[in-house]
KEKE-3310 file (N, C-alpha, C; in steps of 0.2 Angstrom, whole numbers, plus 5000, padded with zeros to 4 digits):
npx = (5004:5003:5011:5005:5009:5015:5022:5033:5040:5051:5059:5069:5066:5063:5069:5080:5072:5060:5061:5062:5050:5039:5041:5039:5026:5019:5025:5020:5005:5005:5001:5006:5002:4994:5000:5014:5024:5033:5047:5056:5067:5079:5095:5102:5094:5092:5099:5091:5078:5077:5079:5070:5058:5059:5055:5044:5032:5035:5045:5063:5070:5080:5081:5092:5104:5121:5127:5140:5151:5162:5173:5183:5173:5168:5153:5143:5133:5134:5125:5129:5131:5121:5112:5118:5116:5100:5092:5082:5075:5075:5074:5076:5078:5070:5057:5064:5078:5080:5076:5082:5096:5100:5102:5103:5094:5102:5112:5101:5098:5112:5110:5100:5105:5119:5111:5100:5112:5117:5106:5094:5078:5076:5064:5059:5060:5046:5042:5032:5034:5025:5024:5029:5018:5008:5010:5007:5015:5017:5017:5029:5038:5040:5040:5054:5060:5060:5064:5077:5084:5078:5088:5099:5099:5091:5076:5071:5075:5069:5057:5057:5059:5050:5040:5037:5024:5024:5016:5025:5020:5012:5019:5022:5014:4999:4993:4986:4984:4969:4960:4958:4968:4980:4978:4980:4992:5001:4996:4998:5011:5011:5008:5022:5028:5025:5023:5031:5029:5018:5014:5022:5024:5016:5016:5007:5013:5012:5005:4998:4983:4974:4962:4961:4965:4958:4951:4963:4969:4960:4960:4964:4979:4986:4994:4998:5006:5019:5021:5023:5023:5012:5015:5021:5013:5006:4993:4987:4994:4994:4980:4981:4989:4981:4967:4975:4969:4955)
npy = (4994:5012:5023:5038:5055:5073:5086:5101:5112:5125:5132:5145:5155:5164:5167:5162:5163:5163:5152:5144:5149:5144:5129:5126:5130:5119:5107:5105:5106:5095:5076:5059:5050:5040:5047:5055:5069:5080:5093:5104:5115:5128:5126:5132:5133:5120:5113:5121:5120:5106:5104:5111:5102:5091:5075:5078:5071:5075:5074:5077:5086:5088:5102:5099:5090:5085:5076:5069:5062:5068:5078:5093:5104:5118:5125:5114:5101:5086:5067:5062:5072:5076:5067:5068:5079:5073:5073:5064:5064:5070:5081:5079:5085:5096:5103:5119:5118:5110:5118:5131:5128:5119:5106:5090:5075:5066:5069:5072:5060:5055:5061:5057:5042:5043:5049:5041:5030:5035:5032:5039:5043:5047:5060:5060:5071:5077:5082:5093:5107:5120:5123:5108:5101:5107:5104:5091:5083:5077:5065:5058:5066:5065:5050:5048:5055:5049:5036:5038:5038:5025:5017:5022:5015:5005:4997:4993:5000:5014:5013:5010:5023:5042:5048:5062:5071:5086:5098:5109:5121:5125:5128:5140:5148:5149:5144:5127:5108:5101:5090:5076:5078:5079:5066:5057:5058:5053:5039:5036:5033:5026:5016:5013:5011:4998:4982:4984:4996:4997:4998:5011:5027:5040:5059:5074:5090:5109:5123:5119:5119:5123:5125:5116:5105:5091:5087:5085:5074:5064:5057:5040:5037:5046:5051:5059:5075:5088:5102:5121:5137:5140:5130:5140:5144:5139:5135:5137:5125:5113:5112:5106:5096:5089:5087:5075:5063:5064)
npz = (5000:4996:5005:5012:5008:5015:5009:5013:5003:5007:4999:4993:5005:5020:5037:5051:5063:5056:5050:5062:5069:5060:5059:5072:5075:5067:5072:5084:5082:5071:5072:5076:5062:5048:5039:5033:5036:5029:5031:5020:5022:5018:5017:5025:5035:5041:5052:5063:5061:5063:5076:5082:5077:5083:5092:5087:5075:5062:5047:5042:5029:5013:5000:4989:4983:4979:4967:4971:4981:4989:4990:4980:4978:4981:4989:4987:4992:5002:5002:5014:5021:5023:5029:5041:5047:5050:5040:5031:5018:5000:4990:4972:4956:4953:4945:4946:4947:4936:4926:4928:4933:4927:4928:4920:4915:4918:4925:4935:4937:4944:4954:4961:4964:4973:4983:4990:4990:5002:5012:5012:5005:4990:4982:4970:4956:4944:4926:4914:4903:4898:4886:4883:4886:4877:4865:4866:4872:4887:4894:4887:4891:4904:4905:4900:4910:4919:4916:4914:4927:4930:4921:4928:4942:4942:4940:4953:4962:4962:4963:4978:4980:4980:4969:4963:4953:4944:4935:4923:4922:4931:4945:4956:4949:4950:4943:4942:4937:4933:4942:4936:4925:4931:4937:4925:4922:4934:4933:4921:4926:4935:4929:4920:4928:4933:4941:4952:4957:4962:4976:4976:4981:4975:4971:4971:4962:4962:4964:4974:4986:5001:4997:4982:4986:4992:4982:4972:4981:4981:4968:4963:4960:4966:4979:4990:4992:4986:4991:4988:4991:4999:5008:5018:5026:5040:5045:5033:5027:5034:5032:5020:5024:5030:5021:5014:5024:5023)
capx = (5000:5006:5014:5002:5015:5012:5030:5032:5046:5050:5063:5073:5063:5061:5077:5080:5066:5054:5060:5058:5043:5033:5041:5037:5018:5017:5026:5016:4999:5004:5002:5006:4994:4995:5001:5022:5023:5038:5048:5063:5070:5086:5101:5107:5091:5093:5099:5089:5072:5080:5077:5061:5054:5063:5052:5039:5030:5038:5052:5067:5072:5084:5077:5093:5110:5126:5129:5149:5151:5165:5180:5183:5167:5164:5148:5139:5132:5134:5123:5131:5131:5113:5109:5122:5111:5095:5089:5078:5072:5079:5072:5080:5077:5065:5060:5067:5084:5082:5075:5087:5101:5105:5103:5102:5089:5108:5111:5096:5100:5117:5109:5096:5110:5121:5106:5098:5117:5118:5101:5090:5073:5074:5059:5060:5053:5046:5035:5033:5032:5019:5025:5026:5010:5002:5011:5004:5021:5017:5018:5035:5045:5038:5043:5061:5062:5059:5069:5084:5084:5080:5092:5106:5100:5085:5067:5065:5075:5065:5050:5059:5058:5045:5040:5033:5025:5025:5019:5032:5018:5007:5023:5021:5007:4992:4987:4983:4983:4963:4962:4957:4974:4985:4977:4981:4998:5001:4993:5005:5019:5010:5010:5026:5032:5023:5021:5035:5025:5010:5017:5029:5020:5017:5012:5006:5014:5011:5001:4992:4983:4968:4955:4960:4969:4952:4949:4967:4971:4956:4963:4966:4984:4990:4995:4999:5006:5024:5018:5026:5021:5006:5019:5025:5008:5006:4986:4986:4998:4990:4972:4980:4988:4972:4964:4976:4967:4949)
capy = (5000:5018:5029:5047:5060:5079:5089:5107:5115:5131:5133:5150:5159:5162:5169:5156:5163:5164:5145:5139:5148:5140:5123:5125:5128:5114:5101:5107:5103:5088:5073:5054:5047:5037:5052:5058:5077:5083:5097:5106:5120:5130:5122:5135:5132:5113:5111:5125:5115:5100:5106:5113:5098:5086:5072:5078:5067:5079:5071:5084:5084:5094:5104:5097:5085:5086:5068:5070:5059:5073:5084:5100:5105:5122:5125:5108:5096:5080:5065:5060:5079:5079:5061:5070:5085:5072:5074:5059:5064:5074:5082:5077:5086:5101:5109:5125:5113:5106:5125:5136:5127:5116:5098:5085:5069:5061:5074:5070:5051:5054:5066:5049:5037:5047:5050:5034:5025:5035:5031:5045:5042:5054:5063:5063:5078:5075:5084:5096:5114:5123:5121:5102:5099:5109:5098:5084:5079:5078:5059:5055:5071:5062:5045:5047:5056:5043:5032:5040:5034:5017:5014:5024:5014:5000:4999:4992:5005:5019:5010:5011:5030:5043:5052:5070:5075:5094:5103:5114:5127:5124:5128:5145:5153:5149:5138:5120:5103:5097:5084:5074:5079:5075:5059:5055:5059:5048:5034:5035:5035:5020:5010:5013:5006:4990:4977:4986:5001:4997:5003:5019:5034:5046:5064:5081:5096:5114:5127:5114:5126:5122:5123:5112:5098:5088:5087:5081:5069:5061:5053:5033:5036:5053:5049:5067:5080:5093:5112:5124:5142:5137:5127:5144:5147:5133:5135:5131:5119:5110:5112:5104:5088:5084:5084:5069:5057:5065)
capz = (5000:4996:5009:5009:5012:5014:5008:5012:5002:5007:4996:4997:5009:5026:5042:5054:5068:5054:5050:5067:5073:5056:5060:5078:5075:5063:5076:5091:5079:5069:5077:5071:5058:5043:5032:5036:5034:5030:5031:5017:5022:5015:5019:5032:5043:5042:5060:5066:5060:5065:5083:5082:5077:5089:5094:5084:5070:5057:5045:5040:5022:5010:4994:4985:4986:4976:4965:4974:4990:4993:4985:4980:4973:4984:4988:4984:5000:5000:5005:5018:5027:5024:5034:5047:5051:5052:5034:5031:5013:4999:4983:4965:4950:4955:4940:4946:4945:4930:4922:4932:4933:4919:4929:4914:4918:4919:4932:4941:4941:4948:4962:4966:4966:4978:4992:4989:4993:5009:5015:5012:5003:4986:4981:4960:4953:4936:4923:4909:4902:4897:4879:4879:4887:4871:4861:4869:4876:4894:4896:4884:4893:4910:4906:4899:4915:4924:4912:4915:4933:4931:4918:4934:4947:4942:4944:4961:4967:4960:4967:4982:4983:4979:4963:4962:4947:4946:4930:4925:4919:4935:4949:4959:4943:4955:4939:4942:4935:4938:4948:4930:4922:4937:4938:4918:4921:4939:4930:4917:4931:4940:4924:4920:4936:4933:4945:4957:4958:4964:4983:4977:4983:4970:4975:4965:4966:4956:4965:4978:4992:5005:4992:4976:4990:4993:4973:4970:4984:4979:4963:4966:4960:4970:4987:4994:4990:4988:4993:4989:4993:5004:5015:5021:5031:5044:5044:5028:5026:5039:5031:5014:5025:5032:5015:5014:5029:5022)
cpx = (5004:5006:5010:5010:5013:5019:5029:5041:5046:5053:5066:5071:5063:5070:5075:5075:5060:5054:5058:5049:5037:5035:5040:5028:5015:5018:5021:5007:4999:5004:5003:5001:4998:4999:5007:5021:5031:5040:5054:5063:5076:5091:5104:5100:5090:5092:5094:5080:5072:5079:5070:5057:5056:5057:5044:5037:5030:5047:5056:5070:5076:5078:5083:5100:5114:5127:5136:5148:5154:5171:5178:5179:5163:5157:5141:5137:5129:5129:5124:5131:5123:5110:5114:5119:5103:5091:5085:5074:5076:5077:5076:5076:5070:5064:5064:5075:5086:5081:5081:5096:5105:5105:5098:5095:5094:5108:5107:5096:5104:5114:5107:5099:5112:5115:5103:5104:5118:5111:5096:5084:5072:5066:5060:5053:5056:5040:5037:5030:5027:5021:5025:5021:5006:5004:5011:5010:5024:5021:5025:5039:5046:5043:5052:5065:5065:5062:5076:5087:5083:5086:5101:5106:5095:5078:5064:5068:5071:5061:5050:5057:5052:5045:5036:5031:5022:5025:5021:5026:5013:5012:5022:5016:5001:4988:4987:4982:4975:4965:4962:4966:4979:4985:4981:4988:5002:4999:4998:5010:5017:5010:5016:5033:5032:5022:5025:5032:5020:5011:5020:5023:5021:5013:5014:5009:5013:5002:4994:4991:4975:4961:4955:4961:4965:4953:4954:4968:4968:4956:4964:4974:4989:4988:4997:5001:5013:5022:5024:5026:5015:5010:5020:5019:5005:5000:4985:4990:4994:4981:4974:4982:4982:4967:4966:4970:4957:4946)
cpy = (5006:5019:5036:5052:5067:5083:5096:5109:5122:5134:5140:5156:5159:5165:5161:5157:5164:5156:5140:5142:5143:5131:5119:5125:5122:5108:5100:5104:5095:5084:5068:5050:5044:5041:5058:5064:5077:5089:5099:5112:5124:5124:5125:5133:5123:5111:5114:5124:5110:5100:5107:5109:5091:5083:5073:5073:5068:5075:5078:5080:5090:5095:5103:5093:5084:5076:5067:5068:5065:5075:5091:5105:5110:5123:5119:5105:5088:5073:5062:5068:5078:5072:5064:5073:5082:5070:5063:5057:5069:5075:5083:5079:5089:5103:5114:5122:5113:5114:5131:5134:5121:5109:5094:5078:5066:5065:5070:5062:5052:5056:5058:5045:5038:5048:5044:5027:5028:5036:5035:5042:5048:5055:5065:5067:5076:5080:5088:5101:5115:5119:5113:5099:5103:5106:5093:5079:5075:5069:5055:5058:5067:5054:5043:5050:5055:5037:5031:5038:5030:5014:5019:5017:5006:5002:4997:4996:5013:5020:5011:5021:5034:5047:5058:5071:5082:5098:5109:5123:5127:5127:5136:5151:5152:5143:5129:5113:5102:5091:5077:5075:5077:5070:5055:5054:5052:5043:5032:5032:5028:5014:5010:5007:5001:4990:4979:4993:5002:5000:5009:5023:5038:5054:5069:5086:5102:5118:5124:5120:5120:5120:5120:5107:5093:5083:5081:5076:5062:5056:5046:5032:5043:5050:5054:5073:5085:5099:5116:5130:5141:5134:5131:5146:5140:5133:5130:5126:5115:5107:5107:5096:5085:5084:5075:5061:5060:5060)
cpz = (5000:5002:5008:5013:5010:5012:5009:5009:5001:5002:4998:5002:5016:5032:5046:5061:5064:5052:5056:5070:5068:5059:5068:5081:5071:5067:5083:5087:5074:5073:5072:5067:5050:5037:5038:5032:5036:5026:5026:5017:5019:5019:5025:5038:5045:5051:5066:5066:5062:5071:5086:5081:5079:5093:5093:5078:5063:5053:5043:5033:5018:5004:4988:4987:4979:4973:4967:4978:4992:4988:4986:4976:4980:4983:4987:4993:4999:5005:5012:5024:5028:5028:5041:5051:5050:5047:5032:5024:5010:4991:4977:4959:4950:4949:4940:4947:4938:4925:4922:4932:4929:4919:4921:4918:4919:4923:4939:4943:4945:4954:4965:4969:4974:4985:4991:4992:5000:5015:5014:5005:4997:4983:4973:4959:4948:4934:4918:4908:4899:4886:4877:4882:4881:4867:4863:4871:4881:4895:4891:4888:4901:4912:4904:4906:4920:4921:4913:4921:4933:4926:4924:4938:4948:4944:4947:4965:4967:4964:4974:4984:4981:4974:4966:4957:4948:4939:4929:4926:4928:4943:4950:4952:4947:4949:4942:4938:4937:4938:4942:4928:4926:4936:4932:4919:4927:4937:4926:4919:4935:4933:4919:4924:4936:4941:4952:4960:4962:4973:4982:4978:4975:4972:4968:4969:4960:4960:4970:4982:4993:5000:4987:4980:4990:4985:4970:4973:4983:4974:4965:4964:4963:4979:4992:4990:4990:4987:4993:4991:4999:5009:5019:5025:5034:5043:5039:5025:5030:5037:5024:5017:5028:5026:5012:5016:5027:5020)
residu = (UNK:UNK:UNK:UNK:UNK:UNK:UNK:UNK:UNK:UNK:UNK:UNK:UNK:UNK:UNK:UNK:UNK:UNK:UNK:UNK:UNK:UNK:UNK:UNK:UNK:UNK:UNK:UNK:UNK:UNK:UNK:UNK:UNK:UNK:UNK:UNK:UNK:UNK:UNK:UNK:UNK:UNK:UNK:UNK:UNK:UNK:UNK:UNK:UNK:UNK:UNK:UNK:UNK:UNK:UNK:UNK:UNK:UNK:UNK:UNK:UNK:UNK:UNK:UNK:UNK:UNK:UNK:UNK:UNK:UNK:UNK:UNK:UNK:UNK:UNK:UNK:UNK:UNK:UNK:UNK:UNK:UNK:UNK:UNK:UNK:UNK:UNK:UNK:UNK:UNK:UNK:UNK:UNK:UNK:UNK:UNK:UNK:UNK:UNK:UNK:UNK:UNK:UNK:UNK:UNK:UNK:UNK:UNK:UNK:UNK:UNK:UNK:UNK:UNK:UNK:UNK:UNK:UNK:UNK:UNK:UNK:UNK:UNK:UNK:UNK:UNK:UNK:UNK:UNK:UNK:UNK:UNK:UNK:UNK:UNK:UNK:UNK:UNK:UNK:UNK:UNK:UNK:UNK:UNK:UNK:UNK:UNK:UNK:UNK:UNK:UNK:UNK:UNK:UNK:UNK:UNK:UNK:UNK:UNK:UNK:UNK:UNK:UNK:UNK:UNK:UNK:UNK:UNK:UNK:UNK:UNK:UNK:UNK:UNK:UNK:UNK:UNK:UNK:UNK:UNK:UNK:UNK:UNK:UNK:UNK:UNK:UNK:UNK:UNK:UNK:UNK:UNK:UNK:UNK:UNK:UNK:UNK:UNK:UNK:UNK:UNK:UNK:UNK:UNK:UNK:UNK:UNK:UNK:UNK:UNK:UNK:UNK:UNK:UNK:UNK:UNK:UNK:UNK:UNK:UNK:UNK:UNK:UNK:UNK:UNK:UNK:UNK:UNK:UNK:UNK:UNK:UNK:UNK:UNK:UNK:UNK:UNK:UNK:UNK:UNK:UNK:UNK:UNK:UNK:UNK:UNK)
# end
């Protein structure tokens, strides 16, 4: 049976008493339940999240990880630093990665590899731009994706981790996937996987908020959810992981 998961990525926002008081009101009101909510903060408030949510039913998770176990590659962090400061989870090939920064789908296998050999549960981000969804793209650009990591690492470990689909045109635009459209795509990613699949978590992400949550989770192949803007207001984070157990 799927794992539900609720992801907040704050990604680069936030000081370190704006990060622990949000990750302080969120552990003080989650409790444990069928559906693991985790947290990805910056890199600098790692440990200072990591605190705040001490002996809470909150997991800690990076927003990214270098495919280098270690050298002279300033700047990068590697899987091994991020299971050190706690890290339990760890997002791979964020669109804002792959758009922004130039990560290849070879790229993003190495990153999986790499956190997947030091323990860590990667969280594959997958999907497609506004341009190849109107050329009816969505499901090739998705699966080569996701191709690209099984032919790094195989396909019972993939199966092992969890996928994110996140269309690219849908991510901080307020627009949306319906809950129909999502589905199409998760289906896609569930039958892909085959017979090893049939437990991998898959979650939507791209403009989730309190009010579409219900609609999406709802799907029989969407298992939760990665948030990203909305994470940063504990309420409504909180109102979008309980759409999960709804």
């Amino acid at each position: 049976m799927c794992k539900p998961l609720i992801a907040g990525n704050w990604k680069m926002h936030g000081t370190t008493d704006s990060a622990v008081t949000l990750a302080g009101q969120l552990s003080a009101t989650w409790k444990a339940s069928a559906v693991e909510m985790i947290l990805f903060p910056s890199f600098v408030h790692l440990a200072a999240v990591r605190e705040a949510i001490a002996g809470s039913a909150i997991a800690l998770g990076a927003q990214n990880v270098s495919q280098h176990a270690a050298g002279a590659f300033t700047g990068e962090i590697s899987a091994e630093m991020l299971v050190d400061q706690g890290c339990k989870y760890v997002l791979v090939g964020h669109s804002e990665r792959r758009a922004l920064f130039g990560e290849s789908n070879e790229t993003v296998a190495e990153k999986f590899k790499a956190a997947q050999g030091a323990g860590l549960t990667p969280i594959l981000c997958v999907g497609e731009s506004l341009q190849q969804r109107q050329k009816m793209q969505t499901v090739e650009v998705v699966t080569d994706q996701i191709t690209a990591v099984i032919d790094a690492v195989g396909l019972d470990n993939v199966c092992r981790a969890v996928i994110a689909y996140e269309p690219v045109w849908a991510i901080g635009t307020g627009e949306t996937a319906t809950p129909e459209q999502a589905q199409e795509v998760h289906r896609a990613i569930r039958e892909q996987l085959g017979d090893l699949g049939v437990a991998t978590t898959l979650l939507y992400g791209g403009s989730v908020k309190a009010s579409n949550a219900a609609a999406l989770f709802a799907q029989p192949d969407i298992n939760g959810g990665l948030v990203g803007g909305a994470s940063l207001e504990a309420e409504e984070f909180l109102n979008i992981a309980q759409s999960i157990e709804a």
